[in-house]
C-alpha positions as CSV (number, residue, x, y, z in Angstrom):
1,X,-6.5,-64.0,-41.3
2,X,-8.6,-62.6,-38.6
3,X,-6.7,-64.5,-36.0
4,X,-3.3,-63.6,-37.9
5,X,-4.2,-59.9,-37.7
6,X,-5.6,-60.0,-34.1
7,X,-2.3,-61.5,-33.0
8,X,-0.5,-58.7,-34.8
9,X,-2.4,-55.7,-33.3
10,X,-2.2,-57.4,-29.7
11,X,1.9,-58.0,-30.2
12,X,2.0,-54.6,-31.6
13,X,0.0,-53.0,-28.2
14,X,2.4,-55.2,-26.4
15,X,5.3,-53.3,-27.8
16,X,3.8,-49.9,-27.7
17,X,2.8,-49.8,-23.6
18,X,6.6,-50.1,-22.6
19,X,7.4,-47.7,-24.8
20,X,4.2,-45.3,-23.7
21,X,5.0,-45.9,-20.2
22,X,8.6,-44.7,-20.8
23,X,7.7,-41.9,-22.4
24,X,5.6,-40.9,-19.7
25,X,8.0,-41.4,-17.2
26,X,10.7,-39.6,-19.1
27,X,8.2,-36.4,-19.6
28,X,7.9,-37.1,-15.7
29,X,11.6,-36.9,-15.2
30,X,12.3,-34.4,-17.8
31,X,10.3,-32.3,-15.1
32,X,11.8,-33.1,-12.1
33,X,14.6,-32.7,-13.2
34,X,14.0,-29.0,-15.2
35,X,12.5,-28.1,-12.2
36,X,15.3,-28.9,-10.2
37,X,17.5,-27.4,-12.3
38,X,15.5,-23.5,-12.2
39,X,14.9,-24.2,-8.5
40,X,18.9,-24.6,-8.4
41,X,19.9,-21.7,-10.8
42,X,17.0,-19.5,-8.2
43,X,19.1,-20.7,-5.0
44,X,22.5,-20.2,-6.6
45,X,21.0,-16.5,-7.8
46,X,19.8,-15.8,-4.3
47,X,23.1,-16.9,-2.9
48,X,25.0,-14.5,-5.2
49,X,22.8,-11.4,-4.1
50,X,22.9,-12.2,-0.8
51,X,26.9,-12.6,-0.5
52,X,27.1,-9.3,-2.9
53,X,24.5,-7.5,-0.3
54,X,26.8,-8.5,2.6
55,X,30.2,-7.5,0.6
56,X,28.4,-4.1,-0.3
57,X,27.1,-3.8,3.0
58,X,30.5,-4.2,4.0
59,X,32.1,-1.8,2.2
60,X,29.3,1.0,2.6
61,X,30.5,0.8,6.4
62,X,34.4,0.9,5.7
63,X,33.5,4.0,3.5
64,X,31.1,5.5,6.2
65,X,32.9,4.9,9.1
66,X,36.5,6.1,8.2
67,X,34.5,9.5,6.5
68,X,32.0,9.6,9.8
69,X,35.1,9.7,12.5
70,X,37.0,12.4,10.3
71,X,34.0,14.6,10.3
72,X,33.5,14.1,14.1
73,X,36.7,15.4,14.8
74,X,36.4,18.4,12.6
75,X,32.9,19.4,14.1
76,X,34.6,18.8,17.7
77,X,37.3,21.1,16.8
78,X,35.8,23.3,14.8
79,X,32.5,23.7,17.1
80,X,34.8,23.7,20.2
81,X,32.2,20.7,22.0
82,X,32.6,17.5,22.9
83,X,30.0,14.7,22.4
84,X,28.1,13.4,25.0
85,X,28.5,10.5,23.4
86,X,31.1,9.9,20.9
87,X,30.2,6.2,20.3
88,X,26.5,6.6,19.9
89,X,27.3,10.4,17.6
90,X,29.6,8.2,15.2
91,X,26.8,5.7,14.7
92,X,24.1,8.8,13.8
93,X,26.8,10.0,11.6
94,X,27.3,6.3,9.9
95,X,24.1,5.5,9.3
96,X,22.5,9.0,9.0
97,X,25.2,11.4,8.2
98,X,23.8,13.6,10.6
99,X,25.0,15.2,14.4
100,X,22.3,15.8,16.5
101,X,19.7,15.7,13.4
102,X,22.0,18.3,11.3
103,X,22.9,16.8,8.5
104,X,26.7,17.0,7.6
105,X,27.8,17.9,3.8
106,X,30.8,15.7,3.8
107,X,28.3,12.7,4.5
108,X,26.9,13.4,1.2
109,X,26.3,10.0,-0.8
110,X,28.3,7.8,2.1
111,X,25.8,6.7,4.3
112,X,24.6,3.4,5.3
113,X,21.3,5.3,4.7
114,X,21.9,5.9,1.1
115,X,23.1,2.4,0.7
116,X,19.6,1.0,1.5
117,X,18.1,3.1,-0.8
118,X,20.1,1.5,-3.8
119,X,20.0,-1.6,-2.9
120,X,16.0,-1.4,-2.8
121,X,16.6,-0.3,-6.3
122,X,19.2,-3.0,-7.3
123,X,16.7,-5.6,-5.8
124,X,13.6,-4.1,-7.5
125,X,15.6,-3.9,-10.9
126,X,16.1,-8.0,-10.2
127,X,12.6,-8.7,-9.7
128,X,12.8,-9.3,-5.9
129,X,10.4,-7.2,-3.4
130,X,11.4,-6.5,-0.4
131,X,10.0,-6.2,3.2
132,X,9.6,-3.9,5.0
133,X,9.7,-2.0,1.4
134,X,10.4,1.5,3.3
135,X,14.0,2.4,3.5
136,X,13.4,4.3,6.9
137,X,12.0,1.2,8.7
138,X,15.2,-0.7,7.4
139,X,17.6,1.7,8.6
140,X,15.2,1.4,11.7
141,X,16.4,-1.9,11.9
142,X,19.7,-1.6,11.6
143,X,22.6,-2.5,14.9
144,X,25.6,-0.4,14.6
145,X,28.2,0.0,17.2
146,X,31.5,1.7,17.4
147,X,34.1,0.6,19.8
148,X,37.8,1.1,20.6
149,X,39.7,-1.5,19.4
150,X,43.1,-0.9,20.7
151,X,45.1,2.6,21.3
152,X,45.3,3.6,17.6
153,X,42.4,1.6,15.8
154,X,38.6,2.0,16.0
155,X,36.0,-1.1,15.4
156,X,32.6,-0.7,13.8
157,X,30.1,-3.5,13.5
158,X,26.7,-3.6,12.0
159,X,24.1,-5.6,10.6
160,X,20.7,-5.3,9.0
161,X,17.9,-7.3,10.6
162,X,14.3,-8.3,9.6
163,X,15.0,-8.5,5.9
164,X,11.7,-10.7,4.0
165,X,12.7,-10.8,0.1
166,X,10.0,-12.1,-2.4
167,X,10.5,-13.1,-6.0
168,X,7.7,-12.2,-8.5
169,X,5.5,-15.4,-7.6
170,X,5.3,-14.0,-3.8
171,X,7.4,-16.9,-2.5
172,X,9.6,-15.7,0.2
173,X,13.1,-16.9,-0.4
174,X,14.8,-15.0,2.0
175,X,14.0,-14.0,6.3
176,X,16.7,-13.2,7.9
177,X,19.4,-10.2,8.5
178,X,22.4,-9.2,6.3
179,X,25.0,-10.5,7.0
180,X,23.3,-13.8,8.2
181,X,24.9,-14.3,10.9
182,X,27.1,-11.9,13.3
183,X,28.2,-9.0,11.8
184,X,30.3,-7.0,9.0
185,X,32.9,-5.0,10.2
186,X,35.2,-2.1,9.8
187,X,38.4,-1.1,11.3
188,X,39.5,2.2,11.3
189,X,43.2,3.4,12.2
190,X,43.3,6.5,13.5
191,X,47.0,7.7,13.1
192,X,47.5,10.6,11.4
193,X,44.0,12.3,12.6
194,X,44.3,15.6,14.4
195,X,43.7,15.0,18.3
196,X,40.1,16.7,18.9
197,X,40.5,16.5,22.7
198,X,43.7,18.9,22.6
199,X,42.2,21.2,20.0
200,X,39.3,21.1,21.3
201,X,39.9,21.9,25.1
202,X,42.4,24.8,23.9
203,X,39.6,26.2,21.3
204,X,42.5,25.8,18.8
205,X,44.7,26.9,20.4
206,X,47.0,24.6,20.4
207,X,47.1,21.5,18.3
208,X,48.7,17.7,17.9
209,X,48.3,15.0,15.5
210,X,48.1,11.5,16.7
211,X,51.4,9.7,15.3
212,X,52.4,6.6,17.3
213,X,55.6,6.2,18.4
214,X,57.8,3.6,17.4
215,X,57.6,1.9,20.2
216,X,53.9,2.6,21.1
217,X,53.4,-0.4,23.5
218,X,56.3,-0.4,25.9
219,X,54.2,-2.4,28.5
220,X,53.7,-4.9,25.3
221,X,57.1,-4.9,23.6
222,X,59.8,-4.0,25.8
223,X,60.1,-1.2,27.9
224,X,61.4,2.3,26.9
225,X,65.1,3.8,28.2
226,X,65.0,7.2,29.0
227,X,66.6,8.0,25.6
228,X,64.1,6.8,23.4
229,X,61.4,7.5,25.6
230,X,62.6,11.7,25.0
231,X,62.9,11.2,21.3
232,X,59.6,10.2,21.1
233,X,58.4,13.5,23.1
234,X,60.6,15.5,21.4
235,X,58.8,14.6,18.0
236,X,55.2,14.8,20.0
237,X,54.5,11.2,19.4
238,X,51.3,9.0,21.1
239,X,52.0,5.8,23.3
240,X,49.1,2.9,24.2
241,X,48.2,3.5,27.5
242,X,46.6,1.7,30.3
243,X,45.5,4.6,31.9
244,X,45.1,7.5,29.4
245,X,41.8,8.0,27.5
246,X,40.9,6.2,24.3
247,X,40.0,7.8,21.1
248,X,36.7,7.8,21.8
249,X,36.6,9.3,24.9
250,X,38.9,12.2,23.6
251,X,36.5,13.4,21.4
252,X,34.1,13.4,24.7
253,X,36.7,15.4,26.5
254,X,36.1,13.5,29.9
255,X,37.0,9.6,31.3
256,X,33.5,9.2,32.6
257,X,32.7,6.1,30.3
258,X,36.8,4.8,30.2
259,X,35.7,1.5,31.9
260,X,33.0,1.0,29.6
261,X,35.4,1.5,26.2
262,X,38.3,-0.9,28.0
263,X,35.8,-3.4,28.6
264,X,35.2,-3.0,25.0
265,X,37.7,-2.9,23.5
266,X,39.1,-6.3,25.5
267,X,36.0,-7.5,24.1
268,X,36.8,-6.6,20.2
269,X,39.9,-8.1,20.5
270,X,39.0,-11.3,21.9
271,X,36.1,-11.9,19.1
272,X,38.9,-10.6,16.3
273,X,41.4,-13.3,18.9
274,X,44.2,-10.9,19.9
275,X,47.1,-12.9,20.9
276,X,47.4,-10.7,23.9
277,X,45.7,-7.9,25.4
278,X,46.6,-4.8,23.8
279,X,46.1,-0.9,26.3
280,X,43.0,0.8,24.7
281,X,43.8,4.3,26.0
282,X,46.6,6.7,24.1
283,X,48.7,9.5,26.1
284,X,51.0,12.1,24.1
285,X,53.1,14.2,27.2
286,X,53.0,18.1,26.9
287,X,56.6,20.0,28.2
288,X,56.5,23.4,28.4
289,X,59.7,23.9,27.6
290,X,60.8,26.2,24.6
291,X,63.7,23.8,23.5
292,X,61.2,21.0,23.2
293,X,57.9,22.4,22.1
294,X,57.9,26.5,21.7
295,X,54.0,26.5,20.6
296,X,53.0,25.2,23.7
297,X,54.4,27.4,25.7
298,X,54.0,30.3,23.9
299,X,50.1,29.0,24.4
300,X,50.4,28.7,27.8
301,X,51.7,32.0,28.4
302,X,49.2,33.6,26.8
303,X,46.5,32.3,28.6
304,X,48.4,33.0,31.9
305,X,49.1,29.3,33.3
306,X,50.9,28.9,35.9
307,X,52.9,26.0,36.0
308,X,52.8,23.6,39.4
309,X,53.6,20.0,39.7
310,X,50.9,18.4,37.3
311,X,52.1,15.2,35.5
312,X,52.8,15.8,31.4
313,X,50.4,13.3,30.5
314,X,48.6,15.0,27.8
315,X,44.7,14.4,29.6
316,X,45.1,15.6,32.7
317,X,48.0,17.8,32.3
318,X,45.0,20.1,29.8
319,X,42.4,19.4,32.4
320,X,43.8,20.6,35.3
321,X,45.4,23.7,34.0
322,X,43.0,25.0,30.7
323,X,39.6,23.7,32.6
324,X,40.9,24.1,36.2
325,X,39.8,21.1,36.6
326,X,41.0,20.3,40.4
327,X,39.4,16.6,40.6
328,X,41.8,16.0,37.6
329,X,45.1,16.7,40.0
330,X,47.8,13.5,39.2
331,X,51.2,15.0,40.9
332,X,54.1,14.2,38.8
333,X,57.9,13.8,39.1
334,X,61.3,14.4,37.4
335,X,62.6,11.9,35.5
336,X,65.9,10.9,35.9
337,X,68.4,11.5,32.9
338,X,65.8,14.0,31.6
339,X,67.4,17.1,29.7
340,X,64.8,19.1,30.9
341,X,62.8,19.7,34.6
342,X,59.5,20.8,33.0
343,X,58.8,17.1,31.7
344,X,56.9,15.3,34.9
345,X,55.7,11.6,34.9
346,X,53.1,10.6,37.2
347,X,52.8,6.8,38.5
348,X,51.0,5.2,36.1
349,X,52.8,7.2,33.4
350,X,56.1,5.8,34.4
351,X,54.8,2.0,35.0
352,X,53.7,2.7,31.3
353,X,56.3,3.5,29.7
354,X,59.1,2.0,31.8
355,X,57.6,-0.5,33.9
356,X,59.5,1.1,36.9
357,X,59.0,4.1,39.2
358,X,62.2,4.1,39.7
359,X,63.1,6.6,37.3
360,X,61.3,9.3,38.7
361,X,62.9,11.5,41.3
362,X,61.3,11.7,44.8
363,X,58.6,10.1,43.6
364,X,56.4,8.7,46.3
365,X,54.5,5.6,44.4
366,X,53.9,2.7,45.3
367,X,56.0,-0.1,43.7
């Protein structure tokens, strides 16, 4: 019976090691595979806040920027000054909301500054801890450039560096920059905005608003006839330009930094892959003449201009006579078929729009 009994118990622990071992080794993988499935659910978490930090970053900047260029051009006006620097003023105002330290009201609640401030709080309110924890050293951080894009769009791009985010445990499961790699990016169109160099330079005196002309690239799409070309004067409409000053440098009130934006703005629109090479600059043409634009020359009268042979191209046409600006003299010339002898095209003007001197009488260019 002993032996009987013996035999039992040993076929019994025979049976019951498998069956232990498995046991263990499904505890083991019960583990592994719990603990791949948090460490899975953390990543997939951490990916979801990071791709909502970048689409929120995102749209912060679309928000800031369109808001920051608006209020640049009414402090211009209103202020009668140029910037210094328009690109590096429209960053302040983006991320700060401030010009020249002072903040500005309508910046209230749009700035990439307040941003970071909430989404320390969103991230806190997850149970994530972030470093450097103080919103000023982020914004410290922070790249943000503004650019001309092409005659009637503005470019910003930004992105947050030096971003360390800890979950409760004190791993770190993020180092790196938002977005994580190049930048976000907003594109601002400027038709429609009142032009702050005009405005500005004549203290208000007189005014345009920048509305493209239906055929704003003659150099791109076909060259203007001298028909459409006046109907687009008439009606005080803009036209990409090789040689006028961009956006930005309007709101500077000088051409000082125009190789700088073209190189730019070439630059934008190879990264954003531009089929072809679009003018950066924008020129609106000024005619004194009652029949095509009465406030004008009602302006110019009372502030005693007299008229020479100064091209209409808007830029130079105001800096030569409202600044006296002599450096800024461009000679310009009738154009053939005109209706009127106070509309003057200079060189580049008529290359521009016509890709011809040929239309301007006794012209002496080259070409």
């Amino acid at each position: 019976m002993r032996r009987r009994g013996f035999v039992l118990n040993s076929f019994i622990l025979i049976l019951l090691v498998p069956l232990l071992l498995l046991l263990v080794t499904y505890e083991d993988v019960s583990y592994y595979v719990l603990q791949a499935q948090a460490d899975r659910i953390s990543v997939e978490r951490l990916h979801n806040i990071i791709s909502q930090l970048e689409r929120d970053f995102s749209n912060a900047m679309k928000l800031s920027s369109q808001k920051a260029i608006l209020v640049a051009v009414e402090y211009a006006i209103t202020n009668t000054q140029f910037f210094d620097n328009a690109s590096r003023a429209l960053s302040e105002l983006i991320v700060n909301g401030t010009i020249e330290g002072s903040f500005q009201d309508a910046m209230k609640n749009i700035t990439i500054s307040y941003w970071v401030n909430n989404t320390l709080n969103f991230l806190k309110s997850q149970g994530y801890f972030v470093t450097p924890s103080s919103p000023n050293k982020i914004v410290n951080n922070i790249e943000l450039y503004v650019y001309p894009l092409d005659s009637f769009h503005i470019v910003v791009l930004g992105r947050v560096n030096g971003l360390e985010i800890r979950d409760l445990s004190g791993k770190i499961i993020y180092n790196g920059s938002i977005p994580q790699s190049d930048y976000v990016y907003s594109i601002v169109a400027i038709d429609n905005m009142e032009d702050p160099f005009i405005s500005t330079i004549t203290g208000g005196g007189y005014s345009r608003v920048i509305v493209p002309c239906n055929n704003s690239y003659p150099m791109l799409f076909g060259s203007h006839n001298v028909s459409s070309f006046l109907e687009c004067v008439r009606n005080f409409r803009y036209f990409g330009s090789n040689t006028g000053p961009s956006f930005l440098e309007r709101l500077e009130g000088s051409i000082v930094n125009h190789e700088y934006y073209i190189a730019k703005g070439l630059e934008m629109q190879k990264k954003f892959e531009f089929r072809t090479e679009y003018p950066v600059g924008l020129v609106t043409f000024l005619v004194p003449d009652r029949n095509y634009d009465d406030r004008l020359y009602n302006y110019l009268l009372s502030v005693g201009v007299k008229l020479e042979d100064q091209t209409s191209s808007d830029y130079y046409f105001l800096k030569y006579y409202i600044e006296e600006d002599e450096t800024t003299k461009k000679v310009g010339y009738p154009l053939s078929g005109s209706d009127t002898n106070q509309l003057l095209l200079d060189c580049d003007s008529a290359w521009d729009i016509f890709n011809t001197t040929n239309v301007l009488i006794g012209s002496s260019c080259l070409g």
